[in-house]
GUDO-768472 format. One record per atom (N, C-alpha, C): residue in three letters; x, y, z. Coordinates in pm, whole numbers, plus 50000, padded with zeros to 5 digits. Last residue first. Layout:
<nodes>
alaXYZ/...
</nodes>
This chain:
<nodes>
unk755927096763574/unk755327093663672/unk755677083363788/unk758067095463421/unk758067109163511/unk756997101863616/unk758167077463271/unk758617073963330/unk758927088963413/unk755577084863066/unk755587074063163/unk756767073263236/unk756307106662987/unk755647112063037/unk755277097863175/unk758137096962746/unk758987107862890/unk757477107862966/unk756377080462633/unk757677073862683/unk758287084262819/unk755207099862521/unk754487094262626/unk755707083062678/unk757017113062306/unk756147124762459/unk755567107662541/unk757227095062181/unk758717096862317/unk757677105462384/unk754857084862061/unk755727076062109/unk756627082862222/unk755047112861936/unk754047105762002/unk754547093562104/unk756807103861695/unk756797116861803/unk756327115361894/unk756047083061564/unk757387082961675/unk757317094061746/unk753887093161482/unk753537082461531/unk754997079161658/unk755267111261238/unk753977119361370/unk753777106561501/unk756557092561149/unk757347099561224/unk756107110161305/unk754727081160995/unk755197073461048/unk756147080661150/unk753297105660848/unk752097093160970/unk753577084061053/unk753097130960749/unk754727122160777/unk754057115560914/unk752147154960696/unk751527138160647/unk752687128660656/unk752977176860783/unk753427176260598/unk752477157060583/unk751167179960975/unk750577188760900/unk751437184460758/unk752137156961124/unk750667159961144/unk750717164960990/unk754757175261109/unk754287158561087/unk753427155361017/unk754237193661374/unk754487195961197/unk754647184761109/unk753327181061565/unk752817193061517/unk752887189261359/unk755947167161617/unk754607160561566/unk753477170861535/unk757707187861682/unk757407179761565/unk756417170961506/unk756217199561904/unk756397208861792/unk756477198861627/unk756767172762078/unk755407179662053/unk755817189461901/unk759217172562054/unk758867161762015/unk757117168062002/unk759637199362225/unk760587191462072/unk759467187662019/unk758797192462449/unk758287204862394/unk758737201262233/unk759757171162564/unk758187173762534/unk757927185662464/unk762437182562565/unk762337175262509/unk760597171362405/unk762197198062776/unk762537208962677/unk762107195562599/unk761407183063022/unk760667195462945/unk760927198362827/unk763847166263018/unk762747162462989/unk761487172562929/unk767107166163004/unk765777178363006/unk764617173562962/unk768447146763067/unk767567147163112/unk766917159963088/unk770247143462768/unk770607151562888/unk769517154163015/unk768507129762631/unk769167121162686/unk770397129862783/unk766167148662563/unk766037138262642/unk767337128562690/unk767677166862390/unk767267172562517/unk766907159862603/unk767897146662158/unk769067149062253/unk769197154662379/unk765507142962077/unk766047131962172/unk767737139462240/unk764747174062039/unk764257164362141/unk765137150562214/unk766737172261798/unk766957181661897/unk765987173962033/unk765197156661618/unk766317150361685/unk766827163261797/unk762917172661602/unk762617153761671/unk763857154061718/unk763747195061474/unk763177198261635/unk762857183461735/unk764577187161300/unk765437189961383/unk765097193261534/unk762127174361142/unk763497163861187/unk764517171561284/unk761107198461042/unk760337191461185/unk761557180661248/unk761307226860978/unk761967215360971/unk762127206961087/unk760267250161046/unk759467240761028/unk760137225560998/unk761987270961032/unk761197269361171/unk759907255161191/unk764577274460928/unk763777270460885/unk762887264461018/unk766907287261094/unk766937292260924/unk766017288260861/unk766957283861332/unk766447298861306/unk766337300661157/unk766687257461291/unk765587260761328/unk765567274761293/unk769427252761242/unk768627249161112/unk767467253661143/unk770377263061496/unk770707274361369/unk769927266661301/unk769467240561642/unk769227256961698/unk769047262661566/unk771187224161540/unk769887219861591/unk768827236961580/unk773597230161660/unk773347228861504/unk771737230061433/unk773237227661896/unk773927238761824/unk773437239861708/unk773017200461953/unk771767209961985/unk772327226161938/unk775707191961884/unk774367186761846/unk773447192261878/unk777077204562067/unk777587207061928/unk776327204561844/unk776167190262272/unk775937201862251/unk776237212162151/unk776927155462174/unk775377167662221/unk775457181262241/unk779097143762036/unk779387159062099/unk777627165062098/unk779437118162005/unk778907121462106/unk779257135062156/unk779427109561695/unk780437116861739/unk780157115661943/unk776507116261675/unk777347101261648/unk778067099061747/unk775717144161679/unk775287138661797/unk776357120261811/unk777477147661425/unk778207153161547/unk777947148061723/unk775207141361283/unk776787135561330/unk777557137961412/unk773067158461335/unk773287143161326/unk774297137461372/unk774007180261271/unk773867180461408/unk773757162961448/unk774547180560992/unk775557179561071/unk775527180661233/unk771817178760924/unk772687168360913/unk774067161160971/unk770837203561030/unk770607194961072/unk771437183561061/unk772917219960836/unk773077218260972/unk772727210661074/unk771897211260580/unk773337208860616/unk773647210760776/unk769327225560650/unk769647210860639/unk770457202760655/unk769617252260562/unk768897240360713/unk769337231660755/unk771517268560484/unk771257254860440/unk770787247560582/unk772637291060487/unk771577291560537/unk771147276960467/unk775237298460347/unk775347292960535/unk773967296660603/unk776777283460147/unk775777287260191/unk775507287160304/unk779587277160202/unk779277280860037/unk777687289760058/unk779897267160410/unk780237281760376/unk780307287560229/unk778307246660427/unk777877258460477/unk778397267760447/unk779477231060258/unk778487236260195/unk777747243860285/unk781807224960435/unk781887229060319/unk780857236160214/unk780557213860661/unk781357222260650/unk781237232560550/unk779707188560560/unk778787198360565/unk779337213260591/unk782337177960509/unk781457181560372/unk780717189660426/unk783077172260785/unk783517185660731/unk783337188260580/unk781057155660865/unk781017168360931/unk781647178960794/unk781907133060698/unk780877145360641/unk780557153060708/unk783967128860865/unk784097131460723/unk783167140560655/unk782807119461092/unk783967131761105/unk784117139160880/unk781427098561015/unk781087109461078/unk782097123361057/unk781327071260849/unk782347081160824/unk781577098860855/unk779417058660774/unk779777053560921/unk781157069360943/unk778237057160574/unk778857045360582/unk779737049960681/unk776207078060583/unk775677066160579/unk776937055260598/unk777897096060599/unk777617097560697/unk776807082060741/unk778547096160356/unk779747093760425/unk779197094060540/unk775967107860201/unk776977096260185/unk777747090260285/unk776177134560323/unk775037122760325/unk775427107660317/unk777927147460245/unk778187144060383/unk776857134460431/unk777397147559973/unk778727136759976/unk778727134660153/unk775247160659987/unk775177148259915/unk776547142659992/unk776397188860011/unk775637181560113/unk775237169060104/unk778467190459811/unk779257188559905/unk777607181260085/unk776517194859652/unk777347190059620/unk778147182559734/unk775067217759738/unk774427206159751/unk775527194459697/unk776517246559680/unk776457236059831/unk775867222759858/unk778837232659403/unk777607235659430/unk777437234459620/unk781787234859225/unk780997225559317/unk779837234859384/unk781577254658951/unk782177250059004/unk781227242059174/unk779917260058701/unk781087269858700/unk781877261758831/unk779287229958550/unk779347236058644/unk780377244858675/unk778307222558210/unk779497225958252/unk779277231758379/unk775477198858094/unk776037213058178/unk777457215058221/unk775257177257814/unk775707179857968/unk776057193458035/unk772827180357654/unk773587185157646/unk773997186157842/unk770347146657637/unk770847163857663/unk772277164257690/unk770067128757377/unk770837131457451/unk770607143457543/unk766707121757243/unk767867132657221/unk768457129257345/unk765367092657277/unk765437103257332/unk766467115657302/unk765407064457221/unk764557073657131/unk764367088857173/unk767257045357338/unk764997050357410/unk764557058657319/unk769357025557295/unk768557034757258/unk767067031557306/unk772117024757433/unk771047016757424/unk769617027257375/unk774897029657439/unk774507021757275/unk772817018857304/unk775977034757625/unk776037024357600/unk775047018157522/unk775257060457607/unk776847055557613/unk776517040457589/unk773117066957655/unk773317067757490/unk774797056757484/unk772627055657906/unk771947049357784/unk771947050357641/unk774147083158047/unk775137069458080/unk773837056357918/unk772507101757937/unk773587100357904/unk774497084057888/unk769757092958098/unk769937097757931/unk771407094657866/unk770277096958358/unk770497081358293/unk770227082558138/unk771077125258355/unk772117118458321/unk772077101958322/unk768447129858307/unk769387132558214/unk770617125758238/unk766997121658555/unk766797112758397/unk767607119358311/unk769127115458824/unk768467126558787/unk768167115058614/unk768827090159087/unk769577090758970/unk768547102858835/unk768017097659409/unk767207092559299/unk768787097759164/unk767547094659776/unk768447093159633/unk767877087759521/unk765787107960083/unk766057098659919/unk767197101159861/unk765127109660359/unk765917120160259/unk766797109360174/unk763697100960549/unk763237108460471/unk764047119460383/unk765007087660696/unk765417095860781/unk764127108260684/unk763077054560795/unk764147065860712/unk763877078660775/unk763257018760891/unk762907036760964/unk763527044160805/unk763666991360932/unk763387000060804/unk762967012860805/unk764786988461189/unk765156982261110/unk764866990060955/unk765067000861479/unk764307002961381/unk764956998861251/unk766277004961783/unk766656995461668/unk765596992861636/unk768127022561990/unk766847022261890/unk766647013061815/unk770157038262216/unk769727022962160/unk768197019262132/unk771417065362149/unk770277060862247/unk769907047162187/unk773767064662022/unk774137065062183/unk772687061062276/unk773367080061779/unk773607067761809/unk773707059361912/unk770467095161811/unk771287096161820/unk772007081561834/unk768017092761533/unk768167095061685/unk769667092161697/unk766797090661243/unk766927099561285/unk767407098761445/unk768047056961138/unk766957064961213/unk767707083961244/unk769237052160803/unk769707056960917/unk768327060161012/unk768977048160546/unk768417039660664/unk768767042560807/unk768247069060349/unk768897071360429/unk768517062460533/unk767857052259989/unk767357061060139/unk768187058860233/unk767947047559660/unk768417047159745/unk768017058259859/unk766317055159403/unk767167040959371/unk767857038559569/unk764317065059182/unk764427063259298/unk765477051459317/unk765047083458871/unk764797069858875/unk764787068559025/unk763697113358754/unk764507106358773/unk764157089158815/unk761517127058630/unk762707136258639/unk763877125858670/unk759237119858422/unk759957116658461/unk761177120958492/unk756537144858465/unk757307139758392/unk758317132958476/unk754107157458631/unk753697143958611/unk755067133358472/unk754477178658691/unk753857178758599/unk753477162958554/unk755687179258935/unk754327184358914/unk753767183358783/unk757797148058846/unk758017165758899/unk756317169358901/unk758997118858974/unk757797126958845/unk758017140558940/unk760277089658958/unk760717105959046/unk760277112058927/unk759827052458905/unk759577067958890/unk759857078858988/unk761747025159096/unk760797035359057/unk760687047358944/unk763877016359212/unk763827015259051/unk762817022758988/unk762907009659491/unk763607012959459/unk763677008459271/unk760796996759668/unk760357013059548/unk761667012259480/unk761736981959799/unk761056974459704/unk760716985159605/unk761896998460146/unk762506989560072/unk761536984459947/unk759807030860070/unk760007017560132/unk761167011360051/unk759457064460148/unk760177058460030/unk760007042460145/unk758707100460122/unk758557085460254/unk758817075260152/unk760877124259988/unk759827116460022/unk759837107560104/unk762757144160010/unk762027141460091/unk760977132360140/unk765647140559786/unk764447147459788/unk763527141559957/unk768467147059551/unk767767143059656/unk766417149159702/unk770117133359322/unk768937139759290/unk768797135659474/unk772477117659263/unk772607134659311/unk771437142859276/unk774217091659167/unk772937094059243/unk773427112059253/unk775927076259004/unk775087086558926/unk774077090259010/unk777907057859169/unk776417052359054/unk776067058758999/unk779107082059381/unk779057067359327/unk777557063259258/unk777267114659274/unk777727104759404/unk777977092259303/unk777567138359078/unk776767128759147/unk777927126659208/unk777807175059063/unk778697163259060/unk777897150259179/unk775077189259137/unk776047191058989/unk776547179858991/unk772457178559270/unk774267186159303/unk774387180359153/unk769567190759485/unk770537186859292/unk771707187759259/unk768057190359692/unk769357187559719/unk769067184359500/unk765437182159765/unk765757187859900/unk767307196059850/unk761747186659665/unk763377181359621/unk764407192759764/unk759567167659868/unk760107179159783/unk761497176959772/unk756727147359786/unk757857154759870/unk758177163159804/unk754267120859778/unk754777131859785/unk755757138059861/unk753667086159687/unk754017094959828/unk754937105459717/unk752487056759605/unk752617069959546/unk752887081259686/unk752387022759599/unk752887031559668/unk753047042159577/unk751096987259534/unk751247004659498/unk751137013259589/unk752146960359757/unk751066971159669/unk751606982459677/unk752816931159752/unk753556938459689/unk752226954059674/unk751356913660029/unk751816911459884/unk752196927959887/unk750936919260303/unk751066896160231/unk751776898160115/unk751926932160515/unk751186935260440/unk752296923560333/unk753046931460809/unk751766936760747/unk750806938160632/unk755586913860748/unk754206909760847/unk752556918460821/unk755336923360362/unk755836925560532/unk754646915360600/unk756916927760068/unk756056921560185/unk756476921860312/unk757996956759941/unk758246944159964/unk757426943260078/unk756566987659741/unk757176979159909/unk757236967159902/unk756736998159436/unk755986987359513/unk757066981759649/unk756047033159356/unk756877019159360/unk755887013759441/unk756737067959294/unk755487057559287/unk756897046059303/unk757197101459393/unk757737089159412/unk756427078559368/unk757047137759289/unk756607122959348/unk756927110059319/unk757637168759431/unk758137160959355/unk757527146759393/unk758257202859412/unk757387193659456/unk757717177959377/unk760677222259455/unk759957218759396/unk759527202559447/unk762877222059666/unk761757228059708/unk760527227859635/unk765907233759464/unk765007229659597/unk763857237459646/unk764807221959092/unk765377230759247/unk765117229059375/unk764767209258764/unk764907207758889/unk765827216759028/unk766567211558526/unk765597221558570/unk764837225158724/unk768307188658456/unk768717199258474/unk767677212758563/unk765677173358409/unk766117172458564/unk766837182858618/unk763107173058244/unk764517182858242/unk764977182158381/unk761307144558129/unk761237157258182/unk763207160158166/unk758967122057906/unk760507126957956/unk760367139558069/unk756247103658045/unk757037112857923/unk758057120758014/unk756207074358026/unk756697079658058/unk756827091257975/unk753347053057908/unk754677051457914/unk755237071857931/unk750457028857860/unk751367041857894/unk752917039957916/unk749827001857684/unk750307004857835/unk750987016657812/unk747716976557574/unk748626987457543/unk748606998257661/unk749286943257463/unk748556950857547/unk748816966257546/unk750806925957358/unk749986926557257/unk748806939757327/unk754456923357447/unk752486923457474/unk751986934957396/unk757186920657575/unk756326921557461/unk754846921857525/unk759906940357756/unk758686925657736/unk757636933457646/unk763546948157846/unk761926946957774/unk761016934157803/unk765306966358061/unk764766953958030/unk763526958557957/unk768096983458188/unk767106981558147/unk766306969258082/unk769067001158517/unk769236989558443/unk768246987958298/unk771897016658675/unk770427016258625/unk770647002658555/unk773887026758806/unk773047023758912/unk771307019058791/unk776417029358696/unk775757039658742/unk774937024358753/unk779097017658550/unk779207025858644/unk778027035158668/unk777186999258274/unk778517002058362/unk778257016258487/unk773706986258305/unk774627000858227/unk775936998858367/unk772376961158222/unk772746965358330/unk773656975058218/unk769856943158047/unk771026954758013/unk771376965658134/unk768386909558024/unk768596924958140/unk770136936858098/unk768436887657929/unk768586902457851/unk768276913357927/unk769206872458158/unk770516875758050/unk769946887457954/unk767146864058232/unk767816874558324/unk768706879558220/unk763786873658113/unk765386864458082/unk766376873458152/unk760746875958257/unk762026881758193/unk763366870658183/unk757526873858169/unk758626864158249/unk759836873958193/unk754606897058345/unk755536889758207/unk756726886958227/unk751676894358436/unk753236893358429/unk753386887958352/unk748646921958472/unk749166908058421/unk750966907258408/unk747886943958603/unk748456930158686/unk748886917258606/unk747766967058466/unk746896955258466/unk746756943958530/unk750246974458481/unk749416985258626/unk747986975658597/unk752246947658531/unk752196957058484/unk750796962658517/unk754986930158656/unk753746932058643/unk753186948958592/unk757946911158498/unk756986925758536/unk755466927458534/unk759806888358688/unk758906891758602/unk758086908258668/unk762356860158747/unk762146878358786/unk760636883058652/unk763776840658956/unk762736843258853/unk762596856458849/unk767556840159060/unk766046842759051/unk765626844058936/unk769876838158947/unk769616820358965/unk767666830859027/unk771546860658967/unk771416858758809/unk770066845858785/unk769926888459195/unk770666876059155/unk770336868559020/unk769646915559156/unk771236910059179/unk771496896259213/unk767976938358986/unk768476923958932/unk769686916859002/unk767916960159164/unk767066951959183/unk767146939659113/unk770596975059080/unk770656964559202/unk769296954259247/unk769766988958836/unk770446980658857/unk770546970558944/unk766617000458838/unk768227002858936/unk768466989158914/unk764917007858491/unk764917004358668/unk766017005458757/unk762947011358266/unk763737013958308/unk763907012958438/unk761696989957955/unk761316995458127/unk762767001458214/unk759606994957701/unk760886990657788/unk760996997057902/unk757846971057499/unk757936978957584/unk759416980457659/unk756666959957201/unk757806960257292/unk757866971457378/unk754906963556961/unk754606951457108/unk755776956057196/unk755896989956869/unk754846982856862/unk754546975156955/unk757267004757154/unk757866999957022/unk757436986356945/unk757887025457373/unk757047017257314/unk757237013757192/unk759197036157699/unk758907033157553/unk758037023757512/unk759077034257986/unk759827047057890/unk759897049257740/unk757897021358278/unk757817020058128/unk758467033458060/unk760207020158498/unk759087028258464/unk758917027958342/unk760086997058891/unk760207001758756/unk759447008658701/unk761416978459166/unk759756986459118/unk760686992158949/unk761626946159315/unk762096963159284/unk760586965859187/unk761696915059549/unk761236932459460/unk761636936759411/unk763586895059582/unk763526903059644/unk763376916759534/unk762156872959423/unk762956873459579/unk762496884459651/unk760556894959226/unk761456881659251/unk761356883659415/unk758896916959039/unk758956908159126/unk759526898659122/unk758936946758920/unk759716935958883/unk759946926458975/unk755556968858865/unk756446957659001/unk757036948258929/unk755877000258752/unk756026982758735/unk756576980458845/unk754187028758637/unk755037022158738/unk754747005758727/unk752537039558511/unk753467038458435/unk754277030358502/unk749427041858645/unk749557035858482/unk751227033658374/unk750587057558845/unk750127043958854/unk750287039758702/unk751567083158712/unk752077077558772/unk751717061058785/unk748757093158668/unk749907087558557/unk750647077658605/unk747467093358879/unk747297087358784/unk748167083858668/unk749327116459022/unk748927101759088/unk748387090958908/unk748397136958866/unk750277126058859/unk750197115058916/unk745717139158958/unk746357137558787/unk747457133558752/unk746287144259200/unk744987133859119/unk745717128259003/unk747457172259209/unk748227159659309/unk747497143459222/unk746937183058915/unk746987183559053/unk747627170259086/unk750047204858708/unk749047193958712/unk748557191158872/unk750457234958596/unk751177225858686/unk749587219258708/unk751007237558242/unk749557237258386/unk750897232458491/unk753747246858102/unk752727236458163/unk751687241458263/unk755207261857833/unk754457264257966/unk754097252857990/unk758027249757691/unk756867251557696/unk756587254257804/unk761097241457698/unk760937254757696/unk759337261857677/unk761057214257735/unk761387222957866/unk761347237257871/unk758917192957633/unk759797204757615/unk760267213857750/unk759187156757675/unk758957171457721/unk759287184457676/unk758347131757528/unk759317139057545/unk758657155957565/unk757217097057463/unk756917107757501/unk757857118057579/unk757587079957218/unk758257080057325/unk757647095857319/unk757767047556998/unk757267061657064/unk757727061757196/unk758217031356681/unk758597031356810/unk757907050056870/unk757647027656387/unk756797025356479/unk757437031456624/unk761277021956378/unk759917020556297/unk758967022256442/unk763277039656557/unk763097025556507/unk761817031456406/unk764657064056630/unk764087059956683/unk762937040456652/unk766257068856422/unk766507072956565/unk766037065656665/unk764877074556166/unk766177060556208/unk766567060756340/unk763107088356224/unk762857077356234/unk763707065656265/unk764007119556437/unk764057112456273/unk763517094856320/unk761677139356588/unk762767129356637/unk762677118956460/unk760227163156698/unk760527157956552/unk761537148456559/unk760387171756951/unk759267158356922/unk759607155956799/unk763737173457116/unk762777173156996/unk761637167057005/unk764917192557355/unk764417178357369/unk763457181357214/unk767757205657467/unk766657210857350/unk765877192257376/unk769087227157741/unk768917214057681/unk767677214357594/
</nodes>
């Protein structure tokens, strides 16, 4: 994919700018400081009702435009306005909100006389697992916390499948993500926009059978809409950012992340048996996919087959000794066969490793069951 900075004028309006990556230049890889900063200076809180977050992507003398998820505009009768990394808001008309057909994005402008960074492009195509990757947005209010504040959390890309999911989702990744991020920025190390954050796995990590009820838990494994193909679905519909199209990739054929997305999916809407046998599928495409096994130890625990579930559990460990979610959910399952030992030992190892990726809210549940088993031994 070729991304121009010589971009013709009629292309791009009078005046109008837009910052665009080459994908065939070196970069510094930038520090953790330095994307953080961008990051803040590009991310928008579109506050109503009910939140969403957004990412400036242009500029076009006074006019700015902001790119976001669709679903954060879903009612027509709310106020909706963008604050911007100055805090000052600006009122939006719901009606010039440009919702894009069949994918998951949305876009909207506002004027000001103010002058505000804006996004420079990246190559999502380029994107792998395991590259580093960061999330910025704004969490919706909680008992804890009165108002809307900036959120920047690190991860890694877990999952890039060739063929998205319903909306255009098939960027997945690791980060700690809240309800209200969603519409966000997904910046690569370099601090470019690889994608849009739009959806998390609300699922708790524990088995269905042990009665948990954690309302906004994640499992830490995102959905973000990759920026080439909201490139695509924005040429389609006529809406111009001033960006060359990229050239869509032809996949020689379904990918293992392809098929680990879709048992993500199906696993979220209750359809166990289903993405057992997606994960199936992308094990024997790859049959060192941690992950796919953890996932499928997930379901299978649904299912109530626990030892199918500590099977699975086993092999993502011999294939990745640090994938701390299998050694948590391997714990609760040792705990609900009373192996209490083996369990403390789990739940210890994972909070170990917690501790060490900065996963405060799942080092905090780990913690939680060692002293849960330890109080009712006594």
């Amino acid at each position: 994919m070729n991304f121009s900075n010589n971009i013709p004028a009629a292309l791009i309006g009078a005046m109008a700018t837009l910052a665009i990556a080459q994908p065939t230049a070196v970069f510094a890889i930038k520090s953790h400081e330095e994307v953080a900063k961008i990051a803040k200076s590009i991310a928008v809180l579109i506050d109503s009702k009910n939140p969403g977050s957004g990412v400036i992507i242009k500029r076009d003398r006074n006019t700015y435009t902001v790119l976001t998820a669709r679903h954060v505009f879903r009612e027509a009768q709310d106020k909706y306005e963008i604050v911007t990394p100055d805090e000052k808001r600006y009122a939006i008309n719901y009606s010039s909100v440009k919702k894009l057909p069949a994918v998951d994005l949305a876009v909207v402008e506002f004027t000001s006389t103010e002058t505000y960074d804006f996004a420079k492009i990246g190559n999502s195509d380029l994107v792998t697992e395991g590259n580093l990757v960061y999330v910025a947005g704004f969490p919706k209010t909680s008992a804890a916390m009165s108002r809307s504040i900036y959120q920047f959390t690190d991860g890694r890309i877990t999952a890039n499948a060739s063929q998205p999911l319903e909306d255009g989702y098939s960027l997945v990744y690791s980060n700690n993500t809240l309800p209200g991020m969603s519409g966000g920025p997904v910046l690569n190390e370099n601090g470019e926009l690889i994608g849009i954050h739009g959806r998390a796995d609300t699922r708790v990590a524990e088995p269905s059978s042990i009665n948990q009820n954690i309302s906004i838990a994640k499992t830490g494994f995102n959905l973000g809409i990759p920026i080439n193909t909201s490139l695509r679905f924005l040429a389609a519909a006529k809406v111009d950012v001033g960006v060359q199209v990229p050239s869509e990739l032809v996949a020689a054929g379904l990918k293992a992340d392809d098929f680990y997305i879709q048992g993500m999916d199906l696993a979220e809407k209750g359809d166990y048996r289903g993405a057992i046998a997606a994960y199936d599928r992308a094990l024997r495409i790859d049959p060192n996919y941690a992950l796919a096994y953890n996932n499928r130890g997930n379901a299978r625990s649904d299912l109530g087959d626990k030892q199918g579930a500590i099977e699975d559990f086993d092999r993502a460990l011999r294939i990745d000794p640090n994938l701390s979610h299998a050694y948590y959910n391997r714990g609760l399952i040792r705990k609900a066969l009373g192996d209490k030992q083996g369990a403390i030992q789990d739940f210890q190892k994972a909070a170990n490793l917690y501790q060490w990726q900065r996963e405060e809210f799942y080092y905090q549940k780990a913690l939680d069951r060692i002293r849960e088993i330890e109080r009712n031994v006594l």
